[in-house]
C-alpha positions in Angstrom: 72.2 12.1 57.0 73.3 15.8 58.0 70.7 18.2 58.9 71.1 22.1 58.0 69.1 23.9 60.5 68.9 28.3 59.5 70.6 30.8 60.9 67.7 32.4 62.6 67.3 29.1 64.7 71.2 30.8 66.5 70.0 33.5 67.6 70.7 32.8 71.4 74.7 32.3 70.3 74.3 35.1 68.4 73.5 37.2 71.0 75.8 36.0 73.5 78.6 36.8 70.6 77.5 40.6 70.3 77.9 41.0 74.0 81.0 39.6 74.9 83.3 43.3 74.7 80.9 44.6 77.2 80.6 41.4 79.8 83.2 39.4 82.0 84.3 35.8 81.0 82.2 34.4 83.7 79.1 35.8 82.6 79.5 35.2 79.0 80.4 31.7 80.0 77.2 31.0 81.9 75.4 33.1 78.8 77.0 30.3 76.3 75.8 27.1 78.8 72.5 28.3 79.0 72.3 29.1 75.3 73.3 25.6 74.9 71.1 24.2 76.8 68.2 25.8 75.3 69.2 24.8 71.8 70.1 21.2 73.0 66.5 20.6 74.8 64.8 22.2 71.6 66.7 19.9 69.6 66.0 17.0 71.3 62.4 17.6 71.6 62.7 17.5 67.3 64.6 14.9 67.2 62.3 12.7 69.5 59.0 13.8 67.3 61.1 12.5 64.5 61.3 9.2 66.0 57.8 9.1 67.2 56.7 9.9 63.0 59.2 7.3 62.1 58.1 4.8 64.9 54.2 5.2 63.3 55.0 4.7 59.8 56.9 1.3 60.5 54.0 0.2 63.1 51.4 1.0 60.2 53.4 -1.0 57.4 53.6 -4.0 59.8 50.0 -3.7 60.8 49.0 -3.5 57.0 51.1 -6.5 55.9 49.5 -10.0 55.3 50.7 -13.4 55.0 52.1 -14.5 51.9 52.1 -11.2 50.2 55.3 -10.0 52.0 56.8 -7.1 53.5 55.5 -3.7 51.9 58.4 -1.8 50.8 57.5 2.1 50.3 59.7 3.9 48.3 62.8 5.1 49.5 63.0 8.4 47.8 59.5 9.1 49.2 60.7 8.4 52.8 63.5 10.0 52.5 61.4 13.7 50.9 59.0 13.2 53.7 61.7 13.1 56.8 63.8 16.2 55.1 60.6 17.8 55.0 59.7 17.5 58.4 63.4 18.0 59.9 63.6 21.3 57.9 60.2 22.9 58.0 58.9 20.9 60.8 55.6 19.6 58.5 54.3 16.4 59.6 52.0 16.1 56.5 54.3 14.2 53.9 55.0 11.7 56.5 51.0 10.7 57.3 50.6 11.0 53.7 53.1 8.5 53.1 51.1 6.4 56.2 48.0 7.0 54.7 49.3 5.2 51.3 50.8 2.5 52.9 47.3 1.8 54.6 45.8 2.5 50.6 47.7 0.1 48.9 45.8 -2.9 51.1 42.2 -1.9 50.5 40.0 -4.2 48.2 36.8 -2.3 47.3 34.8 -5.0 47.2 34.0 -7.3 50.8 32.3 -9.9 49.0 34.4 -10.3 45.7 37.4 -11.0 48.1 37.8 -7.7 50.3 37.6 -9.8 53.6 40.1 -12.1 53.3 42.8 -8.9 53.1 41.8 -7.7 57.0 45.2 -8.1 58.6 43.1 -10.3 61.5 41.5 -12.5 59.3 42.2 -16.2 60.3 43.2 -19.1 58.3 40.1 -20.8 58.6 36.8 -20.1 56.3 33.8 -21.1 57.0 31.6 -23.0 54.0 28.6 -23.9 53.0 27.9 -27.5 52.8 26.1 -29.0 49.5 24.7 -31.7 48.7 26.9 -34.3 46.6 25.4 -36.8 44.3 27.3 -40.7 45.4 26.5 -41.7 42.0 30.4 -41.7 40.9 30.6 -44.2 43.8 27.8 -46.6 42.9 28.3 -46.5 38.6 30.7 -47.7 36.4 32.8 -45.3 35.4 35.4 -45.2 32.7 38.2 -42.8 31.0 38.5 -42.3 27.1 40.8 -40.2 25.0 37.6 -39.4 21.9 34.3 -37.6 22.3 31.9 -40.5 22.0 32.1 -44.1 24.1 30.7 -47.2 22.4 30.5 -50.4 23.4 28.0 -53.8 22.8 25.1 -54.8 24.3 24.0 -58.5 24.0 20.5 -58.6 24.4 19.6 -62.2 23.0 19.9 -65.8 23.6 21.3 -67.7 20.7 18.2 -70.7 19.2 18.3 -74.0 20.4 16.5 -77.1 21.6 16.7 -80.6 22.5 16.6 -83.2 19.2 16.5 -87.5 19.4 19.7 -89.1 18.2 18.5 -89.3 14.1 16.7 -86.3 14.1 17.2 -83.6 11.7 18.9 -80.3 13.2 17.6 -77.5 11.4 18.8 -73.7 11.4 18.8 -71.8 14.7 18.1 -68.3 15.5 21.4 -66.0 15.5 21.5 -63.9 18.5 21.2 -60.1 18.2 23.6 -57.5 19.4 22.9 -53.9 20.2 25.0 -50.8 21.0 25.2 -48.5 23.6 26.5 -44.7 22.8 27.3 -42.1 25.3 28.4 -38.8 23.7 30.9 -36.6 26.1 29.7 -33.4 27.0 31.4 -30.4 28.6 30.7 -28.5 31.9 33.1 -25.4 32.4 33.4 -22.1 34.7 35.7 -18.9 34.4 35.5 -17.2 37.7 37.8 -13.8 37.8 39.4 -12.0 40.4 41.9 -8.9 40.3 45.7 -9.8 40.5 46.3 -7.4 43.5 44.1 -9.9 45.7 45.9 -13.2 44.8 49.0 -10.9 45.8 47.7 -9.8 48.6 45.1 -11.9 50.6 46.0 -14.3 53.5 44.5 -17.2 52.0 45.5 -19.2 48.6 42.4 -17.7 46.2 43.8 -19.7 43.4 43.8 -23.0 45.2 40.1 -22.2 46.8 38.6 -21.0 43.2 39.7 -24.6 41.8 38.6 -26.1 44.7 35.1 -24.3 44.5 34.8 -25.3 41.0 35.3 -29.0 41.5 32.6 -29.3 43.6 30.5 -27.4 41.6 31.2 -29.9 38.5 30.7 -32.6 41.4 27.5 -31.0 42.3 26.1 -30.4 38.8 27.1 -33.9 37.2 25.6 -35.8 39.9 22.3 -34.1 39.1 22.9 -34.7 35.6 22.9 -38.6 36.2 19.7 -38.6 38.0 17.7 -35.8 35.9 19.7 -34.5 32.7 18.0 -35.0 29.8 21.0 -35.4 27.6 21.3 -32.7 25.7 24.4 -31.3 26.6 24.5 -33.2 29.6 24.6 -36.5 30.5 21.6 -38.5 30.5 19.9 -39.1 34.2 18.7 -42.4 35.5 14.8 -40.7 35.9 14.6 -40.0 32.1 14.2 -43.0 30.8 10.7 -44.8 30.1 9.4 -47.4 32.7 6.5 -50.1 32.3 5.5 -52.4 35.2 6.4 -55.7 33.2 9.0 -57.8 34.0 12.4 -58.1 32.4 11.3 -61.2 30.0 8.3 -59.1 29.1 9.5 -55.5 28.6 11.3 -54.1 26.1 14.9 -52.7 26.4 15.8 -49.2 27.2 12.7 -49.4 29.3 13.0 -49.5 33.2 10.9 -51.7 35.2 9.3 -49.4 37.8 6.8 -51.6 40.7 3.8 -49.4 42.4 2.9 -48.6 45.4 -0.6 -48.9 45.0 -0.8 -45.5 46.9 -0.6 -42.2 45.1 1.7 -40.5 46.5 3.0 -42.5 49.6 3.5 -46.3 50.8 0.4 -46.7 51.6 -0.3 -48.9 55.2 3.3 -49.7 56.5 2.7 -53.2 55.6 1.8 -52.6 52.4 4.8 -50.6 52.1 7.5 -53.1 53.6 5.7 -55.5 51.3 6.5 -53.0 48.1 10.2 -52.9 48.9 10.5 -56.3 49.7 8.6 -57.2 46.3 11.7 -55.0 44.9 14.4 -56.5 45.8 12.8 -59.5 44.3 12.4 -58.5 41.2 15.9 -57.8 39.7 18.1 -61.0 38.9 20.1 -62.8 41.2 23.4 -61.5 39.1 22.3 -58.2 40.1 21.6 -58.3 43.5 24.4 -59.8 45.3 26.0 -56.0 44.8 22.6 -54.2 44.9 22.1 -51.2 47.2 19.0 -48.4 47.8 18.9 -44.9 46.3 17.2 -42.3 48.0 16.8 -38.9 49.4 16.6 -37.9 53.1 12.9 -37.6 52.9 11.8 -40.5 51.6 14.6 -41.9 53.9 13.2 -40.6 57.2 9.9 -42.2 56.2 11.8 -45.7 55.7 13.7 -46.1 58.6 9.9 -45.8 60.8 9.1 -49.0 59.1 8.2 -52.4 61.1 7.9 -55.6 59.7 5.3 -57.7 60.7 7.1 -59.1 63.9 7.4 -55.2 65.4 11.2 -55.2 63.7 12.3 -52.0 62.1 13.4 -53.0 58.1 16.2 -50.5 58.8 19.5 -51.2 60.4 22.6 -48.9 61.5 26.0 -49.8 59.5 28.2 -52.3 60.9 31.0 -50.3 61.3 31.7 -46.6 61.6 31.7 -45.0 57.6 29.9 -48.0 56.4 26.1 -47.0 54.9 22.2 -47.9 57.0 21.0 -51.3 55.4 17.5 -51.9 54.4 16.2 -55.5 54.2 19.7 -56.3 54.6 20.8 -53.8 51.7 22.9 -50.7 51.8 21.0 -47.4 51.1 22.5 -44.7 49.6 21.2 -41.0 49.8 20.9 -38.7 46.9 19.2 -35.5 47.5 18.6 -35.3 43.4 16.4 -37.9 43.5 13.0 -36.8 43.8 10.5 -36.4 47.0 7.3 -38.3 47.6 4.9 -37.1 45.4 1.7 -38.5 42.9 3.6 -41.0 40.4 7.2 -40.0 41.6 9.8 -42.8 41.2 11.5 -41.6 44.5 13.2 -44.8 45.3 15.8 -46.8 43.3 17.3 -50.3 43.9 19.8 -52.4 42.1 23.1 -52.9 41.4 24.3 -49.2 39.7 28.0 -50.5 38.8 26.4 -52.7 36.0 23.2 -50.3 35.4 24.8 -46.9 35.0 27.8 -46.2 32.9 29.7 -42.6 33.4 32.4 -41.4 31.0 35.2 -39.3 31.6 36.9 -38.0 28.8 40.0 -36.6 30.8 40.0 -35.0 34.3 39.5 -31.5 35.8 41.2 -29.5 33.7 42.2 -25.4 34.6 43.6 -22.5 32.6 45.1 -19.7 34.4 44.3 -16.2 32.3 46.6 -13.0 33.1 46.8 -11.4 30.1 43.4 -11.2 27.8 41.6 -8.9 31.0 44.3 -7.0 33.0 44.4 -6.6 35.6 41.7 -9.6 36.4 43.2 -13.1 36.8 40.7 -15.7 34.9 40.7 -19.0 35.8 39.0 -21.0 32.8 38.1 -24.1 34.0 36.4 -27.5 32.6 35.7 -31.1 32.3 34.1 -33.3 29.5 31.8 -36.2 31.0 29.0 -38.2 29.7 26.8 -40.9 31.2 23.6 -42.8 31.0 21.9 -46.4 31.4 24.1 -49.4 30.3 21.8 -52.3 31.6 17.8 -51.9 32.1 17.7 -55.0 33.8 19.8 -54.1 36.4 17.9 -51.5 38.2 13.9 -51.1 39.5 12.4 -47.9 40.8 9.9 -47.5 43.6 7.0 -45.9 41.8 4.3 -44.0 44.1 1.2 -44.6 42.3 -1.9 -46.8 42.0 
């Protein structure tokens, strides 16, 4: 790069030039080495600003650049005005304006919408809120389909029959009946946006962490679909159905058998709650129990595990091994903070074996549509998932009812 500095910046040689008829060699010498000098330190002084300007553009780019996003490249032909500028006229300003743009192009205008995660000393790490997840997909039957509705048969009845003598006359018998159970698919969905110039530029994967947030909010809403929807467009909950204090021989299906506490609101004495729960797991079917387990919140939980049986022995018991759930009465309890607290005719507490009583439907997994193009220069991620779900076997579950 040559530099063209003006004639009026010479005017020392010049000088030295105009004298030289009138002066002897050795004083027009030492007149040409100290003009030398002079121009050599002022020049050096320019050229060492230069590098200090230069120095402080690179330091800003590097402090300004984030992972993943790459090296910011300014452009050349900018650079290039900005350093003729100074070297010529000495003007500093194109070169902190060029800083100043460098620093521009990383700002986000918006801290919570995603400008945090572009501060060049932001970690890797984020901290999160946790939430609640329903363990129903754990404890229910779940299947996959490829249509919009599952069906499937119940049989509800015994086929007629009877014992006869050897010449007796065996007359028609009663046919048994069959029912049907439907579950229409519904769909959950969510279309968070953010702007393209933070997926380019941010530290952290915003694409990968938007999916990720949307799972678990489809985790978090389906799971309180299965206890509470009402099944219009949703799932249909476990707490939505009608219950009746009759037995499974006596009470009609699609109905829940619910047993009382005889206490609004509560257990009662302790004994007369142990006795409640015990009277529970009693009165759902052998086939059933053998892969039974407790459903409850942390609440109604905390009030459990105080309980004593009649010996001074707590009802509750630690897991046997690390990961594996607290038993009650020899049972393993679940909790699910969608099911209901304590409360005046609340059916807080569930038991029996959920693979066989609830049945959830998936018509096809988490699916995700990535956007750039209908809202520029936003990035939408569309995202959504078709389930169903609802009660497959009434026999197979018994609620914990808090009431006289």
């Amino acid at each position: 790069m040559s530099i063209y500095y003006p004639p009026t910046k010479h005017r020392g040689i010049q000088l030295v030039q105009a004298s030289i008829d009138n002066t002897s060699p050795v004083a027009i010498l030492a007149d040409l080495n100290r003009a030398f000098e002079e121009f050599k330190a002022k020049r050096n002084e320019e050229i060492s600003v230069l590098h200090d300007a230069i120095g402080d553009i690179n330091s800003q780019i590097a402090g300004y650049q984030v992972g993943g996003a790459g090296p910011i490249k300014p452009n050349s032909k900018d650079i290039s005005n900005a350093l003729r500028s100074f070297v010529r006229d000495g003007d500093s300003t194109p070169l902190s304006d060029l800083a100043q743009r460098a620093q521009a192009s990383m700002s986000v205008d918006s801290d919570p919408g995603g400008g945090y995660s572009v501060i060049p000393q932001l970690g890797e790490n984020m901290n999160k809120r946790v939430h609640e997840i329903s363990p129903m997909r754990q404890l229910a039957r779940v299947v996959t389909i490829s249509t919009d509705v599952y069906e499937e048969l119940n049989d509800l009845d015994e086929a007629g029959g009877g014992w006869v003598g050897e010449r007796e006359a065996r007359p028609d018998t009663d046919n048994p009946n069959l029912g049907k159970l439907i579950i229409p698919i519904h769909e959950i969905f969510a279309m968070p946006k953010v702007t393209q110039k933070l997926l380019d530029d941010t530290i952290i994967d915003i694409a990968a962490w938007i999916t990720e947030k949307c799972a678990e909010l489809f985790a978090r809403k389906e799971g309180s679909a299965f206890i509470t929807g009402d099944g219009i467009l949703k799932p249909r909950g476990l707490l939505t159905y009608p219950t009746d204090a009759q037995d499974d021989e006596a009470r009609d299906w699609g109905t829940i058998q619910h047993l009382n506490t005889g206490t609004s609101g509560s257990f009662g004495t302790t004994s007369d709650g142990v006795d409640t729960l015990i009277d529970a797991t009693y009165a759902i079917k052998s086939a059933y129990r053998q892969n039974a387990s407790w459903l409850m919140n942390r609440k109604a939980a905390a009030v459990v595990r105080k309980m004593k049986d009649a010996d001074g022995n707590l009802i509750w018991s630690q897991g046997l091994a690390a990961g594996q759930p607290d038993r009650l009465l020899g049972f393993p309890v679940m909790l699910d903070e969608e099911m209901p607290d304590m409360a005046s005719n609340s059916l807080s507490i569930a038991f029996g074996d959920f693979d066989k009583a609830y049945l959830i439907v998936d018509r096809h997994g988490l699916r995700l549509l990535r956007d750039q193009y209908t809202d520029k220069p936003n990035v939408r991620f569309y995202t959504y998932k078709r389930v169903g779900g609802g009660v497959g076997n009434f026999e197979a579950i018994k609620f914990v009812r808090f009431s006289t």
